[in-house]
C-alpha positions as protocol buffer text, in pm:
chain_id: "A"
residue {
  index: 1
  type: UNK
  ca { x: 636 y: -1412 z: 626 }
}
residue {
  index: 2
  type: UNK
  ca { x: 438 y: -1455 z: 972 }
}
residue {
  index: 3
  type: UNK
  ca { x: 58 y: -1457 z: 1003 }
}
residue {
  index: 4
  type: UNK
  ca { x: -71 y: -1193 z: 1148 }
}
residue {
  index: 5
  type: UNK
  ca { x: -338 y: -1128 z: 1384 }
}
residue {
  index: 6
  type: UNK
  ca { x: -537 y: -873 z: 1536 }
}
residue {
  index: 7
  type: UNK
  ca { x: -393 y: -535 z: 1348 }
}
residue {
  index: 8
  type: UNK
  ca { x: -382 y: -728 z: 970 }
}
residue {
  index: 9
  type: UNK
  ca { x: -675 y: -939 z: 1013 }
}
residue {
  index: 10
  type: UNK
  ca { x: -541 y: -1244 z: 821 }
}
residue {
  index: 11
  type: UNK
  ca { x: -337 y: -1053 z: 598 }
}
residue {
  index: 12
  type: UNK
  ca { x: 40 y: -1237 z: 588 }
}
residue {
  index: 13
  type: UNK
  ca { x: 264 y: -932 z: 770 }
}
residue {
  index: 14
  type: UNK
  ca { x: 668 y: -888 z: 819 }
}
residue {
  index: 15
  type: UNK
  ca { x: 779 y: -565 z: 942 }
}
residue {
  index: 16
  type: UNK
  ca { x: 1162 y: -437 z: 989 }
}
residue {
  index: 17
  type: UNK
  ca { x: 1387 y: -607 z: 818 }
}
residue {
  index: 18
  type: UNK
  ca { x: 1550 y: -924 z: 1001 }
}
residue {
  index: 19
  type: UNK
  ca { x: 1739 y: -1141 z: 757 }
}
residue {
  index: 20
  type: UNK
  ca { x: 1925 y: -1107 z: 343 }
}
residue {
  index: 21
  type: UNK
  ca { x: 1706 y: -1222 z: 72 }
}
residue {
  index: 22
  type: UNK
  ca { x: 1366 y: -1191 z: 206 }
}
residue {
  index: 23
  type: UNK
  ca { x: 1129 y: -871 z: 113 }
}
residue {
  index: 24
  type: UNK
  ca { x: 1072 y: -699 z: 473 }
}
residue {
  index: 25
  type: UNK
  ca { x: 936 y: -360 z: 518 }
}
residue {
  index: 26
  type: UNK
  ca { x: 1128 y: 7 z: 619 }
}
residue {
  index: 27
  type: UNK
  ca { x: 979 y: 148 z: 909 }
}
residue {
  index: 28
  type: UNK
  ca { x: 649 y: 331 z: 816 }
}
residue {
  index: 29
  type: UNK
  ca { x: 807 y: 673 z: 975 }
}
residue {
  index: 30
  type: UNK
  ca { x: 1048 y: 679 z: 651 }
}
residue {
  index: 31
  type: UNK
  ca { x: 730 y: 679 z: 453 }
}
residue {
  index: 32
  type: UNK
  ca { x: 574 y: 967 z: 663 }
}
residue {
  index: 33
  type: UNK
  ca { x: 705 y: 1324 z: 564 }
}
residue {
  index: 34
  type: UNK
  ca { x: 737 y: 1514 z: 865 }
}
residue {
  index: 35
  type: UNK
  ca { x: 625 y: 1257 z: 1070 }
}
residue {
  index: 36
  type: UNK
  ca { x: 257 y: 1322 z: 977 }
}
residue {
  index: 37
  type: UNK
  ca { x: 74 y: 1003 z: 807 }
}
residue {
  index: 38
  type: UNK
  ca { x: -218 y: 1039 z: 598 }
}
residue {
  index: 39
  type: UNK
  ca { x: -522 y: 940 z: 774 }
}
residue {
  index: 40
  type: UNK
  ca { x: -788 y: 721 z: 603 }
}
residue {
  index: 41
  type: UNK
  ca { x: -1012 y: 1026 z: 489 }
}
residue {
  index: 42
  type: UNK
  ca { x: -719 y: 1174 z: 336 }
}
residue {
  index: 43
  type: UNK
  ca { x: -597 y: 866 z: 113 }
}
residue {
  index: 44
  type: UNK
  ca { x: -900 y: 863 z: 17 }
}
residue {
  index: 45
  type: UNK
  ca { x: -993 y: 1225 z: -85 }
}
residue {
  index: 46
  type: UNK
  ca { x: -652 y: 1204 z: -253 }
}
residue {
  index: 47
  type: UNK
  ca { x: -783 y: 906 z: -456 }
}
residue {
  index: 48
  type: UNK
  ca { x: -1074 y: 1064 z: -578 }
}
residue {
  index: 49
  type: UNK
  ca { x: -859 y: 1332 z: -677 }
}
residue {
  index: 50
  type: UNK
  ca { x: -581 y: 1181 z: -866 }
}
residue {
  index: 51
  type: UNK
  ca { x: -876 y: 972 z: -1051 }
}
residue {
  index: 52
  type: UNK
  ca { x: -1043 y: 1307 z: -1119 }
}
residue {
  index: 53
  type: UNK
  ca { x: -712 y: 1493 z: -1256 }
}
residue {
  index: 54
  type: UNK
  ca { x: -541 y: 1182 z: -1479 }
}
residue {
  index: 55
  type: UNK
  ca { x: -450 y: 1212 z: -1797 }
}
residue {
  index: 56
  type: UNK
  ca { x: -287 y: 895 z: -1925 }
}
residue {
  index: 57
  type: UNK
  ca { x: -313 y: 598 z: -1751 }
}
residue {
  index: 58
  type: UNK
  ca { x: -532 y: 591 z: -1444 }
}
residue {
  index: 59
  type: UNK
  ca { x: -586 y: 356 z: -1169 }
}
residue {
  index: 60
  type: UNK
  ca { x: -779 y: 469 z: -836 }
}
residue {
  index: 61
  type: UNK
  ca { x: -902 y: 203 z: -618 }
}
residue {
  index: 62
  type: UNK
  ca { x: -1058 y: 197 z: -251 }
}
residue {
  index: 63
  type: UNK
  ca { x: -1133 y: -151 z: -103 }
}
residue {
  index: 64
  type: UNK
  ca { x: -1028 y: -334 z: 186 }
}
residue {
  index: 65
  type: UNK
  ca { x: -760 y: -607 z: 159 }
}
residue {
  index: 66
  type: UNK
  ca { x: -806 y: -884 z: 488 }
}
residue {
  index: 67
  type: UNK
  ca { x: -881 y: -712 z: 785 }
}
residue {
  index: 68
  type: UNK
  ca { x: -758 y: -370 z: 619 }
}
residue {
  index: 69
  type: UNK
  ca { x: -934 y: -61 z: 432 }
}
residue {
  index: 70
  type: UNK
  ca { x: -729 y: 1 z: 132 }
}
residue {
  index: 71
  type: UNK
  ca { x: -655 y: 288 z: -125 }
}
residue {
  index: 72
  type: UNK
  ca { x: -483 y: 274 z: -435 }
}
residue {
  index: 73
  type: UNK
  ca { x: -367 y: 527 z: -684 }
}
residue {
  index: 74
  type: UNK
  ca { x: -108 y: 468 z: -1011 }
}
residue {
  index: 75
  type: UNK
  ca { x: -36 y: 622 z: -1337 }
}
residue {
  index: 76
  type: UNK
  ca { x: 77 y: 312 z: -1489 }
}
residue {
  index: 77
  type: UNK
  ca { x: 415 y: 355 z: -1420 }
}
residue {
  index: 78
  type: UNK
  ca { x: 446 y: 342 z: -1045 }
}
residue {
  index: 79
  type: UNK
  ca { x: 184 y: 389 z: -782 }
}
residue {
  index: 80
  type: UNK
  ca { x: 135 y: 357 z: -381 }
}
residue {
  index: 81
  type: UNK
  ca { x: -97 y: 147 z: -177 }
}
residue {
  index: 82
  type: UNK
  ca { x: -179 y: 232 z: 169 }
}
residue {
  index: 83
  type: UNK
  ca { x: -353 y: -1 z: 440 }
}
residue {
  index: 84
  type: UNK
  ca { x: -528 y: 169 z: 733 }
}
residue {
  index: 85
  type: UNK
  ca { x: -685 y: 5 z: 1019 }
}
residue {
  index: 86
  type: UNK
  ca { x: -1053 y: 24 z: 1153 }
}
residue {
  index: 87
  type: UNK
  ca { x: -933 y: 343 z: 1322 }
}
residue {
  index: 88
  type: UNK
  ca { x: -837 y: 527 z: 1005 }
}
residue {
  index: 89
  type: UNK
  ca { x: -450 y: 503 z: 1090 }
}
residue {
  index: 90
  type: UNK
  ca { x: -150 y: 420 z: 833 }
}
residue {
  index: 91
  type: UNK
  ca { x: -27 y: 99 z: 923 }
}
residue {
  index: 92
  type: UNK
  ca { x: 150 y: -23 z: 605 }
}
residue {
  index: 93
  type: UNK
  ca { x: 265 y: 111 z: 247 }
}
residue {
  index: 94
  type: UNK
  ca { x: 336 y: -41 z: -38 }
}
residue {
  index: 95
  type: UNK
  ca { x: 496 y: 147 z: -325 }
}
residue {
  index: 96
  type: UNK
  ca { x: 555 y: 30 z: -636 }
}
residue {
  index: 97
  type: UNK
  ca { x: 724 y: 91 z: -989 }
}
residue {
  index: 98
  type: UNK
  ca { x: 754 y: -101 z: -1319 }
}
residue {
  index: 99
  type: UNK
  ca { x: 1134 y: -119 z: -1300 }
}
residue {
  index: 100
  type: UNK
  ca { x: 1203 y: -451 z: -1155 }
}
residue {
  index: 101
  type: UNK
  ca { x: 1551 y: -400 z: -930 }
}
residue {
  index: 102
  type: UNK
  ca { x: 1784 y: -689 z: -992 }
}
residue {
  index: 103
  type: UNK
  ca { x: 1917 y: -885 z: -715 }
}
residue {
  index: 104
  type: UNK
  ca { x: 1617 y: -723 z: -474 }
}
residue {
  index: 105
  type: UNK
  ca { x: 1400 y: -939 z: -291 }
}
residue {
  index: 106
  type: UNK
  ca { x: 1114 y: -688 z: -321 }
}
residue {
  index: 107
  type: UNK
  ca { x: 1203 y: -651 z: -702 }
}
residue {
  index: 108
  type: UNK
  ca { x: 929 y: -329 z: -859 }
}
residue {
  index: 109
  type: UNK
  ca { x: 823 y: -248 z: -473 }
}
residue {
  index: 110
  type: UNK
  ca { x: 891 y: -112 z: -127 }
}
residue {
  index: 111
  type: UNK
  ca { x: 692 y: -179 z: 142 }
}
residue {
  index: 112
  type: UNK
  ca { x: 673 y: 70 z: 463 }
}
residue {
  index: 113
  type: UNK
  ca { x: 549 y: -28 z: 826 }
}
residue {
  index: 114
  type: UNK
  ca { x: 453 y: -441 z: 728 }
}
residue {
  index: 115
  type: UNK
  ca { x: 436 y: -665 z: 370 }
}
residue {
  index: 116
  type: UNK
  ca { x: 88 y: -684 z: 346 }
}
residue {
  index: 117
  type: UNK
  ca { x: 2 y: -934 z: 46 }
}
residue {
  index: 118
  type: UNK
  ca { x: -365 y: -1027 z: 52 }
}
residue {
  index: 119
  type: UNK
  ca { x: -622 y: -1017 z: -241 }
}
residue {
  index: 120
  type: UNK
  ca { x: -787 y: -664 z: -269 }
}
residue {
  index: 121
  type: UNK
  ca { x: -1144 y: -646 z: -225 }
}
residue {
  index: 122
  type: UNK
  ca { x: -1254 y: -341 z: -472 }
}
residue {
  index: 123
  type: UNK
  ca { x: -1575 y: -170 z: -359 }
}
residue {
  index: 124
  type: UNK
  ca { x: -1463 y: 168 z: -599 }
}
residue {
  index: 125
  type: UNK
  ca { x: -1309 y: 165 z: -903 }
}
residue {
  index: 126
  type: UNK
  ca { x: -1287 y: 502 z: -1010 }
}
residue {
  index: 127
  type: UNK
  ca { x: -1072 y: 408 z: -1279 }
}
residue {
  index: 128
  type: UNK
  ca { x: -832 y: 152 z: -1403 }
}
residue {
  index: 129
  type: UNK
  ca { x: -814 y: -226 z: -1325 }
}
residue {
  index: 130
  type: UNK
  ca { x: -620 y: -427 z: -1109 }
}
């Protein structure tokens, strides 16, 4: 893990993966289908709307985690979290599942364009906990 700067805002980043046994992220373009990212505005439209239209478990967040704006969106099972920058652009994905992968340094998740770990600021919880 490296400290980033800048693009993370203080968040702790590693992007492409560089050595074994260490959780690094896929490039952000495998994430992307068709090589079109959700924008900020999107994720979060999307939010709202998966929080609208659950049935079952339901968690829907939009915060800002460091230096990034944040959405989240699960059904208890498995979920995504995407980090945009001031700009409204993807830069970093992290999807995750409640099956833990043996042997995986990322173990329930895969990250996309950087690792971001910081603690979430929630400014809308439209439903769920984190």
């Amino acid at each position: 893990m490296i400290a980033a700067n800048g693009l993370l805002g203080g968040c702790e980043a590693k992007s492409v993966p560089t050595s074994p046994g260490v959780c690094e992220a896929l490039p952000l373009s495998q994430y992307c289908s068709g090589g079109s990212c959700p924008d900020y505005e999107a994720a979060v439209a999307n939010t709202r709307r998966h929080a609208a239209t659950a049935t079952g478990i339901c968690i829907a967040l939009i915060g800002t985690c460091g230096g990034l704006r944040s959405t989240l969106t699960s059904g208890g099972f498995e979920g995504t979290e995407l980090f945009f920058d001031d700009g409204g652009r993807l830069v970093a994905v992290r999807a995750f599942t409640d099956f833990v992968r043996p042997g995986d340094p990322c173990r329930n998740e895969t990250y996309y364009g950087a690792v971001v770990r910081c603690t979430p600021e929630i400014q809308e919880r439209l439903c769920g906990a984190r």
